[in-house]
N, C-alpha and C positions, 0 to 999 in steps of 0.2 A: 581514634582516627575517624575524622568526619567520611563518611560518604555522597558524590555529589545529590544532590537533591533533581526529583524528576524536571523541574523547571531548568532546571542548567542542565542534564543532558538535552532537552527539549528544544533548548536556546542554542546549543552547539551543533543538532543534528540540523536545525532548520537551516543556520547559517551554510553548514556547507552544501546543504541542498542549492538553496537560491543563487550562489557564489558557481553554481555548476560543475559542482565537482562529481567523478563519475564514481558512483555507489552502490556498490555490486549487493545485492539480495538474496533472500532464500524463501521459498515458503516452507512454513510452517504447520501440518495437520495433524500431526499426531497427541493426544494429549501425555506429552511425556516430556516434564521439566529436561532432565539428562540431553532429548535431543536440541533443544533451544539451549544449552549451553554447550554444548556440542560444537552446532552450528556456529556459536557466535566464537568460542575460542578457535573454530576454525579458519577466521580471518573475513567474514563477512559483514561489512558495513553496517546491514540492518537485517532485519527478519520481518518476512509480512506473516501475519499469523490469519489463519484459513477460518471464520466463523459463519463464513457463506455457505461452505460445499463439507468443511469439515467438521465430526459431529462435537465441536467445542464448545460447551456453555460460559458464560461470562467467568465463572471460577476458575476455569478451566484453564481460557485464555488467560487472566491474571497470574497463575502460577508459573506459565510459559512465559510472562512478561517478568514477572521476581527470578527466576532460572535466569534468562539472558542475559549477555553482559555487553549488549548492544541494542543501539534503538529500535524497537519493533512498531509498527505501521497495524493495525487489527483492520480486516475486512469486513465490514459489520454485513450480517445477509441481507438486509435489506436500509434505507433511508430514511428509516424514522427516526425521529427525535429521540422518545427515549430510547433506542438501540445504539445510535450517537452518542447520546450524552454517558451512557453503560461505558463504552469504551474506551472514551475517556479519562472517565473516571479512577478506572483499574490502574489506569499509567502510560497509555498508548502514546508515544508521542504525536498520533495522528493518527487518520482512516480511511481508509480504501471503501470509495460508497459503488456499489455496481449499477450498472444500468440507469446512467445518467447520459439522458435523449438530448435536452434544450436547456436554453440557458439557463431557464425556471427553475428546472431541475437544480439545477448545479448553485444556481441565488440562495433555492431555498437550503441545502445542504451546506452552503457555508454559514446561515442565519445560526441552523443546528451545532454549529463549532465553536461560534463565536460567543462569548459573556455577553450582556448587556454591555453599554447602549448598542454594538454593533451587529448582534444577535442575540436570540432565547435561551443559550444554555441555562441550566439552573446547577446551581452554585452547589456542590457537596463538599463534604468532608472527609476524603476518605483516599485513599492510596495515592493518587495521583496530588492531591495536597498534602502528603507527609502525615495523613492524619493528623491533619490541623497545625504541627511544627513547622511545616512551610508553607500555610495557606494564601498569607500576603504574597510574599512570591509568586507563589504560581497564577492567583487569580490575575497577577498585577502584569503578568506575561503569556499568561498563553492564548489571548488573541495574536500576538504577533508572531508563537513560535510552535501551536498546533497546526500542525500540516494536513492539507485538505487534499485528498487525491482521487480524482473521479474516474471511472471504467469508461470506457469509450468501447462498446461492444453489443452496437446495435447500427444496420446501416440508417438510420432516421439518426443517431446520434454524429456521424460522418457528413451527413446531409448540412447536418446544423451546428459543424465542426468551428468556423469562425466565428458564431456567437460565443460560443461556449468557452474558444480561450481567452475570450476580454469579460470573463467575469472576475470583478475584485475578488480577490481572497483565495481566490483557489492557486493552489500551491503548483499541482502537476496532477498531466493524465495519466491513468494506466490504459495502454490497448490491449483487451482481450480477444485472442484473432478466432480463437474457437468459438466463443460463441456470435461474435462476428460473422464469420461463416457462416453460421446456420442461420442467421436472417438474411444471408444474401441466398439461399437454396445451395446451398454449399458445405453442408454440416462435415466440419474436421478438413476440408481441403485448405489449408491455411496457406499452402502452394500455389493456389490456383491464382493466375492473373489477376482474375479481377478483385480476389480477397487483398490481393497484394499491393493493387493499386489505390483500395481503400484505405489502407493502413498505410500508404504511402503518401494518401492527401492529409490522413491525419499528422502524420510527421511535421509536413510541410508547414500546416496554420500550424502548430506549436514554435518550428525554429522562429516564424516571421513575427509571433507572440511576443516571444520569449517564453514562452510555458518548456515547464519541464516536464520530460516523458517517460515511463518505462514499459517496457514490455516482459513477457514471460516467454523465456525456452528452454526447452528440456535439459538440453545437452548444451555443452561449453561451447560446441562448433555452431551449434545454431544461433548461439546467441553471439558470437563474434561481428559475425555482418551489422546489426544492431548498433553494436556497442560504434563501430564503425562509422555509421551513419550519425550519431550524435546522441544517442538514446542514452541519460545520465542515470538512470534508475533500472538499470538492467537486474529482471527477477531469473536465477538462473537455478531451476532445477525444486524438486520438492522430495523432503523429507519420505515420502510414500514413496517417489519414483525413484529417489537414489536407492533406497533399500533396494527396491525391487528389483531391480539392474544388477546389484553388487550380489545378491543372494541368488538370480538365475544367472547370472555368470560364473560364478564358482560351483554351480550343480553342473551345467555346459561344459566345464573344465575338467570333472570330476569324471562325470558318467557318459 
């Protein structure tokens, strides 16, 4: 019995992205295959796996990405090319680039996604081409089905909000309201008015876009309003924070 190939789930996950259908997330930080399959039999759409904040090396992430049995999104820590092209490679159907300010930013970060002639990727051989069994395939599809997904979490990045959504290729935002805050002098108030009303103009140039958006909340209630407002990539909750919740509430229960 065949298994599909990373370019057909890649080509399935993108479609119901763009189609805008609403796709609930988790993150990912722990390096523990069990919980990325966990996660994914427990009815979540996709997985973003944490290589920003989480201490996950590329191998790391890969095995989190063969564990899961849904599409996973990698956060690379930074927007370099090879750190781009690493992620891909392993199998990511796509990436979560942080701290992208202006349109530049974001051109040049889909340069880094995209094959030749429409970008620099450099071509390997290796997981995410089947180890060469589905290389034609995937080289011959995943400009149009690697999803590009930029952090919107800087107020200069809000400032320069409607450039940023008519750049070609990029798939969808994420808003980060925590670090958000702390360039507005508001570190962790993600409450506060004027955090609120930033991330409320970002909404706004996404629906007028058409760009797709997700945000991140802790809890099921906080992220309801979101899902509410139109936000189709709702990241709801993380593997470090559910534990931590489920293991001090049954000590509160106990003692």
């Amino acid at each position: 019995m065949s298994h599909p190939s990373i370019a057909e789930i890649n080509a399935s996950f993108a479609a119901r992205l763009r189609a805008g259908e609403t796709l609930l997330g988790s993150i990912i930080a722990l390096p523990c295959a069990e919980v990325a399959e966990l996660f994914s039999r427990a009815g979540f759409d996709w997985l973003f796996i944490d290589t920003e904040h989480a201490p996950l090396d590329a191998l790391a992430a890969q095995g989190l990405l063969q564990a899961a049995r849904c599409p996973c999104l990698v956060r690379v820590p930074v927007g370099e090319e090879a750190v781009i092209k690493k992620a891909l490679d392993i199998g990511a159907a796509g990436v979560v680039v942080p701290q992208v300010n202006t349109a530049a930013d974001a051109e040049r970060i889909v340069r880094y996604c995209k094959y030749p002639p429409r970008g620099s990727r450099g071509v390997g051989i290796v997981r995410a081409q089947g180890y060469g069994l589905d290389f034609e395939q995937y080289v011959a599809s995943a400009n149009d089905n690697v999803i590009v997904m930029l952090q919107i979490e800087h107020i200069d990045a809000v400032s320069n909000i409607e450039s940023i959504v008519r750049v070609p290729g990029v798939d969808a935002l994420m808003i980060g309201p925590y670090d958000l805050s702390g360039t507005m002098g508001k570190l962790g108030r993600v409450n506060d008015p004027e955090v609120e009303e930033a991330i409320e103009t970002v909404r706004k140039a996404c629906a007028a876009a058409g760009m797709k958006l997700g945000i991140f909340a802790a809890t099921a209630e906080g992220m309801k309003p979101y899902i509410q407002k139109g936000y189709t990539l709702p990241i709801a909750g993380m593997d470090l924070m559910l534990l931590a919740a489920a293991a001090r509430g049954m000590v509160q229960a106990l003692k």
